[in-house]
N, C-alpha and C positions, 0 to 999 in steps of 0.2 A: 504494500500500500504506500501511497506517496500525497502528500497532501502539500499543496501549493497557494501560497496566500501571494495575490495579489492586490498591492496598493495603490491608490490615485491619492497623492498628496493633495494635489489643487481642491479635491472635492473630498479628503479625508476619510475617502469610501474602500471601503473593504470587500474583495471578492475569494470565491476559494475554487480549486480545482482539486478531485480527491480520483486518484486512478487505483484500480485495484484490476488483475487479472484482464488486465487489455481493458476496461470498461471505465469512463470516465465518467463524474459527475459534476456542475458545475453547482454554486451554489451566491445567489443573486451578483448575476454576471454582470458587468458593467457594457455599455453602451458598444465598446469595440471588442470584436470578437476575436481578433487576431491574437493575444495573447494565448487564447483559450486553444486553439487550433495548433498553434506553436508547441505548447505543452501535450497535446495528444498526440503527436509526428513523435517529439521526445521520445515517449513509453508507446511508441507500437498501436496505440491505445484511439478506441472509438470515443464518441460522446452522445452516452443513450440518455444522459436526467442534468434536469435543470428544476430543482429547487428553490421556490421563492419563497422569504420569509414574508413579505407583502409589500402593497405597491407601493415603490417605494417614493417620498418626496423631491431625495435632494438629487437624481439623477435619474436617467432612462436606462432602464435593462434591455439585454440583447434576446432576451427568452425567444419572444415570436422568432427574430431571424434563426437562433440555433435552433431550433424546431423546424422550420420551413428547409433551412439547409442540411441539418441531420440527422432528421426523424427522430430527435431525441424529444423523450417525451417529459413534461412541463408537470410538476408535480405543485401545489399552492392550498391552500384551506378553500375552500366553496365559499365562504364569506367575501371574501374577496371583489366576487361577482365580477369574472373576468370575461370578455370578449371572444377568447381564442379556446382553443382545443386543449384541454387543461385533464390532469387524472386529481380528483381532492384527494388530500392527506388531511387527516384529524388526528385528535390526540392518540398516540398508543399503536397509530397505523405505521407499518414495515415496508420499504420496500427494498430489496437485493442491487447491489451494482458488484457484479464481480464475486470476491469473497466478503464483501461489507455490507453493512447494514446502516440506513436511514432509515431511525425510528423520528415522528413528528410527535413534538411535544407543543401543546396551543398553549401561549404565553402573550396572552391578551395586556393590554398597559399601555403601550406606546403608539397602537393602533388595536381596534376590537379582532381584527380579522388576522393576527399575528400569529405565524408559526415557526418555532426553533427548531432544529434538526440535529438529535443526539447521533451519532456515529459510533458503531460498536464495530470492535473489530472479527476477525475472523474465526474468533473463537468466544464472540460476545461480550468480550468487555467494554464498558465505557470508554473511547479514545480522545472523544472534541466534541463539542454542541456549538454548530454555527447558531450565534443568538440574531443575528440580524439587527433590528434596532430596541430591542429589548434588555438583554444587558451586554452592557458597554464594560469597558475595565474602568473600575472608580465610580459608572456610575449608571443610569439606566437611561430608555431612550425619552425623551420629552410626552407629554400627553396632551397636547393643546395643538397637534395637527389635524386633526379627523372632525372636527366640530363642525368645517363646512366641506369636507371633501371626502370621497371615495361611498365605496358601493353602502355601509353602513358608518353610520355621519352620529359620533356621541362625546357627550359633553364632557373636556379634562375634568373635571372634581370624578366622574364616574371611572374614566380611563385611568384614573392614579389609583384608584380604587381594587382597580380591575389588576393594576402592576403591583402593588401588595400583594395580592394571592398570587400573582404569577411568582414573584422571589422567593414568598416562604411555603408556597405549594409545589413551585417546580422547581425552581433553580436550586431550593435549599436541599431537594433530595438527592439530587446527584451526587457521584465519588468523589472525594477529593480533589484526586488528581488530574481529573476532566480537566481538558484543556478547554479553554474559553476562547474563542472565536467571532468576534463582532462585526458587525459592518463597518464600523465606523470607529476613528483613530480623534488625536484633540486635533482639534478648530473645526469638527464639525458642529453643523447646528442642530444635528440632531440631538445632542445631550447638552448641559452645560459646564459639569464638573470633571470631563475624560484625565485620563492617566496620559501621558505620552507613551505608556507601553501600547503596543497595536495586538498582545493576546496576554493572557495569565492561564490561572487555573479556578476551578470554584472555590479551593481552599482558601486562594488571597483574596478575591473578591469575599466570600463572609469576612473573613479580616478586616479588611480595608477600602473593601466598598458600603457610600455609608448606608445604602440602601437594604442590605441585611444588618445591620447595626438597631433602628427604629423600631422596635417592637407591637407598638400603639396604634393600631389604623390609621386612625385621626391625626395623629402628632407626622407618621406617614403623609399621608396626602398633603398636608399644608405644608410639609415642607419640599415637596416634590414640586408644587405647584408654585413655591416662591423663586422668582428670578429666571425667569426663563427668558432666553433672547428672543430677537424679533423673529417676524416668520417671514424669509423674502415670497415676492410675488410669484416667484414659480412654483412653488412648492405643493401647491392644490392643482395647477395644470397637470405638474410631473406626475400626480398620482392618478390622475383619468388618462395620461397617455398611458403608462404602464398596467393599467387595466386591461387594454387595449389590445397592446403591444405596439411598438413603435418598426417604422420602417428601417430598412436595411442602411446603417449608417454612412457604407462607401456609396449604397444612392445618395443618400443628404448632402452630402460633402461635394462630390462631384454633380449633380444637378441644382444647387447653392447657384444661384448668375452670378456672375461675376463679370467688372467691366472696367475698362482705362480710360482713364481723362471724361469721365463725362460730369454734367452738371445733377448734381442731385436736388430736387426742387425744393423752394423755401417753405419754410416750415414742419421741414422733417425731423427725426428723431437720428443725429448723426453720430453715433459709434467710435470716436478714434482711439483705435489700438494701439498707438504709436507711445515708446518712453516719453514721460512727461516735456522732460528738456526738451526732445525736438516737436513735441505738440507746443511746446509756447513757445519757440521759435517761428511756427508759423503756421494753422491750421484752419479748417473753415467756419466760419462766424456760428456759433451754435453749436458746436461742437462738443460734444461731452467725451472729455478724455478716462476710459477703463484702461489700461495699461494691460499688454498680454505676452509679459516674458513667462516662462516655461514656470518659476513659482507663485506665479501670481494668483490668486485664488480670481481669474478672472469669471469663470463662469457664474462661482455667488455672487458678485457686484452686477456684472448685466444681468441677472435675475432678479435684485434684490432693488435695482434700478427703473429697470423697466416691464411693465408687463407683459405676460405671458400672448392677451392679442394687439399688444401695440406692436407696428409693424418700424422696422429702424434699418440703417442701414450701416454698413461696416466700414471701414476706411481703413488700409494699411497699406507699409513703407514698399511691399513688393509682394511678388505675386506666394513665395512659401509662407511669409507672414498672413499674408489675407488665406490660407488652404489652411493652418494651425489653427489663425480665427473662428474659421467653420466648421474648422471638427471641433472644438472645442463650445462653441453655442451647442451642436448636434447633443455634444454629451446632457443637456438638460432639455432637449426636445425644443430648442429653441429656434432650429434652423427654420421651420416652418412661416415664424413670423420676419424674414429676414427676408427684404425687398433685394439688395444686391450687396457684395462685397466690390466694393473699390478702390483701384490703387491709383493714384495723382489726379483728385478730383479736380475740376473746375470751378471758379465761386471765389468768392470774397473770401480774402485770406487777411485774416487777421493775427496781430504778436500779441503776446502778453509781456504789461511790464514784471519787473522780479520787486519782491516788497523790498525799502532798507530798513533790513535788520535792525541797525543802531537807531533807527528815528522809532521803531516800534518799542525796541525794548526800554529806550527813555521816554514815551511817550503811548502807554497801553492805551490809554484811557482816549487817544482820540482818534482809535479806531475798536470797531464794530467787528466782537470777535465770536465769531459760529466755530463750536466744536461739535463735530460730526461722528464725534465716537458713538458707542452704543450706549444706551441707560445704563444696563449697567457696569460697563467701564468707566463712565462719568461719578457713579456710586465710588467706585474706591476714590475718588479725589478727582480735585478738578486743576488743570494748567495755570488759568487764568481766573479769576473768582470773578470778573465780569462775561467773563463766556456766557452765550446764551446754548444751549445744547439744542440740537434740532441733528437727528439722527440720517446720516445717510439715506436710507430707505426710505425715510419720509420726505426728503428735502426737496423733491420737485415741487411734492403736494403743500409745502410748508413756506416757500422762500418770500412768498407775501409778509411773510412774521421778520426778516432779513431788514434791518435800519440798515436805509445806505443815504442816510445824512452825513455818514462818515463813513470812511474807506472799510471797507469789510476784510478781514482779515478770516480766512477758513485754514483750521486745522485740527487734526486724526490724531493718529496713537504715533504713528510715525513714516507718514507723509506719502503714501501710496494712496488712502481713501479721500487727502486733501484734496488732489488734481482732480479726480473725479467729481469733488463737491463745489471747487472753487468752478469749474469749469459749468457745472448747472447754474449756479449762481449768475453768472457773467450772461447765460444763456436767456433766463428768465429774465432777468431784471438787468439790460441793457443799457440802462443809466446809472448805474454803480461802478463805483471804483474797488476792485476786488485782486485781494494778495493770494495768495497759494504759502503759505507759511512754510511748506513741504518737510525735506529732512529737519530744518534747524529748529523744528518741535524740540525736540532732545534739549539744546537751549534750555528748556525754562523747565524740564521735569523737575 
């Protein structure tokens, strides 16, 4: 047996590959399949099951494409209420890959329709339980996504409810030394308190996860339910696409339009992916700079930016940066609403000026200063004690609240989410004088 965890840093998402006896299984695959394919050439090895713990929000699974291209068959809870050709799995149900076993354990909490997958080996012992977004290491998955979205829609006070019995009715019965297996690694948004390790065992997690720690239902739920971050705007589309299932992602990527030097029309939703430096060096008037080098959590920000049907378009430096762009939108099911990628558009090009440093730091107080962090980042302390906080994901909807009697100064945790916010800002509200504070945040921590 060989079990293979694959990572996406950018989207802190977890996938696994488990081969036994030529037979592989996949278990919530992520968007591109090529990995998975790469690892079955490896070991000799077919791919007959694809295991989903449920639809998920922060990304698009590959399930329908492995299924249409491998006849592998799509194993998920019936609650789910999927689209596609699917076998349910409920609690206590088996099914054989090879020499191994996936038993489905239902571990409702993070979504109602939630199922984990205990893995025994070929002689039945306990080996791994992919938890999917139910428990995380340090901590469990969020319960405030399902309220308006997917096939059954219930309120978090019930869903935390529901993840108390999942920890100390399932998780707490498991062996020790079961290896834990999550979807999800820190800065995702699915949890709020993750470990930096990306697996443990059930022994540490009762230890040190505080979530077996809590005894008290009650005392449980409120505190599962305190401080939960935002929920970007994709996150309820993501989970009706993956109901779904979403289309083959080398179509999305290569049927994406793509075009050079054209005028993209005024008043659109413009995209530029380009490092900040050379976006204020010179870019087009309205332009909202996401930045999309390889660690950049770009896909959260254009999710968490723009809506799932607003339609926008992409701009980058050449033609491999704008093909990354688009696979990268693909991975949250984003391509769809994406009019064209462009590289050397047409249009009014506008600079930005750079703030002086020294005239800000002797003089805070006469400028108008937006921290874009999250609430609660802004909780542990604030930069500026006159910062007014108005959160990335809100600030399109918010920049009317933006004083630009005075020069607006925007700044983040450390200067990646600035450009993107100072850049809305300039976009909305065309009459303000607006800084980009960027790296030299650090300055005034």
């Amino acid at each position: 047996m060989h079990i293979k965890h694959f990572y996406d840093h950018a989207l802190a998402q977890g996938s696994f590959a488990i081969e036994s006896n030529g037979k592989v299984a996949l278990v919530d695959p992520s968007r591109d399949i090529q990995p998975y394919i790469d690892f079955a050439k490896q070991h000799d090895a077919d791919i007959i099951a694809v295991f989903e713990t449920h639809p998920h929000a922060d990304f698009i699974s590959s399930h329908l494409e492995i299924q249409e291209k491998f006849g592998a068959k799509i194993y998920v809870n019936e609650k789910v209420g999927v689209s596609y050709d699917f076998k349910h799995i409920g609690h206590g149900d088996e099914v054989k890959v090879g020499k191994v076993t996936f038993r489905a354990l239902f571990t409702p909490g993070h979504s109602p329709d939630h199922n984990s997958y205990l893995l025994l080996d070929e002689n039945g012992n306990e080996k791994a339980v992919f938890t999917g977004d139910s428990l995380f290491v340090g901590d469990v998955g969020r319960p405030d996504l399902r309220e308006g979205a997917g096939n059954i829609q219930v309120s978090r006070k019930e869903l935390a409810g529901m993840m108390y019995d999942t920890v100390n009715g399932v998780f707490s019965e498991l062996a020790d030394d079961t290896i834990v297996y999550p979807a999800h690694g820190p800065g995702s948004l699915c949890g709020k308190n993750m470990s930096n390790d990306l697996s443990s065992t059930i022994s540490n997690e009762k230890a040190n996860n505080w979530a077996f720690q809590i005894q008290e239902k009650d005392k449980f739920v409120n505190a599962f339910l305190e401080g939960q971050s935002f929920i970007p705007k994709y996150f309820p589309n993501s989970v009706e696409v993956n109901r779904k299932g979403a289309k083959y992602l080398e179509d999305a990527v290569k049927n994406a339009d793509k075009k050079e030097g054209i005028e993209i029309p005024q008043g659109s939703i413009i995209i530029d992916t380009r490092d900040k430096h050379e976006f204020k060096k010179g870019h087009l008037k309205g332009a909202i700079n996401i930045q999309n080098k390889e660690a950049d959590k770009f896909e959260t920000w254009l999710g968490s930016i723009v809506g799932p049907s607003e339609k926008y378009y992409l701009v980058a430096e050449n033609q491999q940066d704008l093909e990354f762009a688009i696979y990268r939108v693909a991975k949250i099911g984003y391509e769809s609403n994406l009019v064209a990628g462009v590289i050397n558009p047409k249009g009014e090009i506008v600079t930005d000026p750079l703030i002086n440093i020294d005239d800000f730091k002797n003089n805070p107080d006469a400028y108008t200063i937006i921290d874009i962090r999250n609430e609660s980042e802004v909780a542990d302390g604030k930069f500026f004690d006159s910062a007014k906080n108005i959160p990335l994901p809100e600030l399109r909807e918010r920049a009317a609240e933006v004083d630009i009697q005075k020069p607006v100064v925007v700044h983040c945790a450390g200067g990646y989410r600035s450009s993107a916010g100072f850049s809305i800002i300039k976009s909305l509200l065309p009459n303000a004088k607006v800084y980009d504070l960027s790296d030299a945040v650090d300055d005034f921590k």
